[in-house]
C-alpha positions, 0 to 999 in steps of 0.5 A: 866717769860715773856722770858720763856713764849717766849721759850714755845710758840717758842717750841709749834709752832715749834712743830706744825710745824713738826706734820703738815708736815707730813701725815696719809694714809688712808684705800683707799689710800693704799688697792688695788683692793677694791670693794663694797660688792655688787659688790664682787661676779661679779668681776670675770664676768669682768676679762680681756681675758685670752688668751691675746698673745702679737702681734710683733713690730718693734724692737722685736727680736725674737727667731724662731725654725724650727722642721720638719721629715727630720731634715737635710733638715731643718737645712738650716731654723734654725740659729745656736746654741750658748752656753750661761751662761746667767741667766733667769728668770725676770732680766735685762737679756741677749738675745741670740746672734741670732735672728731675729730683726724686722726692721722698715718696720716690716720685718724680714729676714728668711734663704731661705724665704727672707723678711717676714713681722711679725709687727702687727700680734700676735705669731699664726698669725705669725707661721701660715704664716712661717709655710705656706712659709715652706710647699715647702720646708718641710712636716709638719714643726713645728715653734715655735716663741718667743720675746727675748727681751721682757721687761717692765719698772717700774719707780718712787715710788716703792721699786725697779725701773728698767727695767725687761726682761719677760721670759713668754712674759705675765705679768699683772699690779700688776705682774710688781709692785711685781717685783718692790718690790712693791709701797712705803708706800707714792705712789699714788695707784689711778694714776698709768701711763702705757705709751705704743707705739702704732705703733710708737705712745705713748699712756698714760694710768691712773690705780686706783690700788685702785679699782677692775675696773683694770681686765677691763682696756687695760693696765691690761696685759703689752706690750712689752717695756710698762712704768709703772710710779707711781708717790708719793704723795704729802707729799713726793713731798713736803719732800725735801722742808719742810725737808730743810724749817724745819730744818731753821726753828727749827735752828732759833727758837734755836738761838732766844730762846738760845738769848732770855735765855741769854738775 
């Protein structure tokens, strides 16, 4: 009586021990976007600026097309073409083999133009000035610019980590999450980490998901090259270890209820 009084209580426990180990989810932790009532018919007064244009950094590499009347003429201002097969769309992507690297100084080197700084001026800033520069060469040249290498990262808790080349040089937050496949059940929605360079200074930023105040925050639209981290929870943190300590323990409680049995 008293051996098999032991082996339930070594059951219970062992029990009780799994059913803690795990975690229930709540509503708040897992909605996005969640707002008070009274707050619902506001939300859209405090969208972020829909004009949002990246602005140019070292190290972009930019694709730049001149289009003018006299199309020989301008020839002489357009790097050559190349024939490709590469996908598009939002992969790991292959950029074009020309282009125009922005180099450490900010400056790029333009056929006939030479040296011409685009670091830190956004694409109409910058087609302006080239256009300018053109206009002794040209009557009325078009340029059109745009940033071969534009990618973000996405790394930890969701479905499909990785890095992903932006064809539209304009993604948002939840955006880049939806191309990750979006956060796992067990990701922290409320301390998602956007790490951004800033003139060669990193910058970290922290998102509630779970809130509406994220139309409003400076991460909402990506930069170029941004890291957006998303960390688990702490069940998951904590899974390999009680996984690990779990499994001894209910092997223990096996070998000491099999002994007590035989005994």
């Amino acid at each position: 009586m008293r051996i098999s009084f032991l082996s339930k209580y070594l059951f219970y426990i062992t029990f009780i021990f799994i059913l803690f180990s795990t975690s229930c989810a709540s509503r708040k932790k897992l909605v996005y976007f969640q707002a008070p009532a009274a707050n619902a018919d506001s939300t859209a007064a405090k969208l972020p600026n829909t004009t949002y244009t990246p602005v140019f950094k070292y190290d972009d590499f930019l694709s730049i097309d001149v289009i003018a009347m006299d199309m020989e003429t301008v020839k002489a201002f357009n790097l050559p073409l190349i024939n490709t097969s590469a996908p598009t769309g939002y992969n790991n992507g292959y950029p074009s083999k020309y282009g125009y690297l922005i180099n450490a100084d900010g400056m790029i080197e333009f056929p006939m133009l030479g040296k011409i700084k685009l670091a830190g001026l956004n694409r109409m800033e910058a087609t302006e000035l080239i256009q300018e520069k053109l206009k002794a060469y040209l009557n009325n040249p078009i340029v059109s610019i745009r940033i071969l290498n534009y990618k973000i990262t996405v790394l930890g808790d969701v479905k499909i980590p990785g890095t992903y080349n932006i064809p539209n040089e304009r993604l948002t937050l939840p955006e880049a999450i939806g191309l990750a496949g979006d956060l796992n059940m067990t990701a922290v929605r409320k301390n998602v980490l956007v790490i951004r360079d800033s003139n060669g200074v990193k910058t970290e930023t922290r998102v509630d998901l779970t809130s509406t105040d994220i139309f409003k925050s400076p991460v909402y639209y990506l930069n170029q090259n941004d890291v957006v981290y998303v960390e688990p929870n702490r069940a998951k943190r904590n899974s390999s270890i009680i996984s690990s300590t779990a499994g001894v323990f209910i092997s223990v409680a096996s070998l000491i209820i099999t002994t007590v049995n035989l005994i």
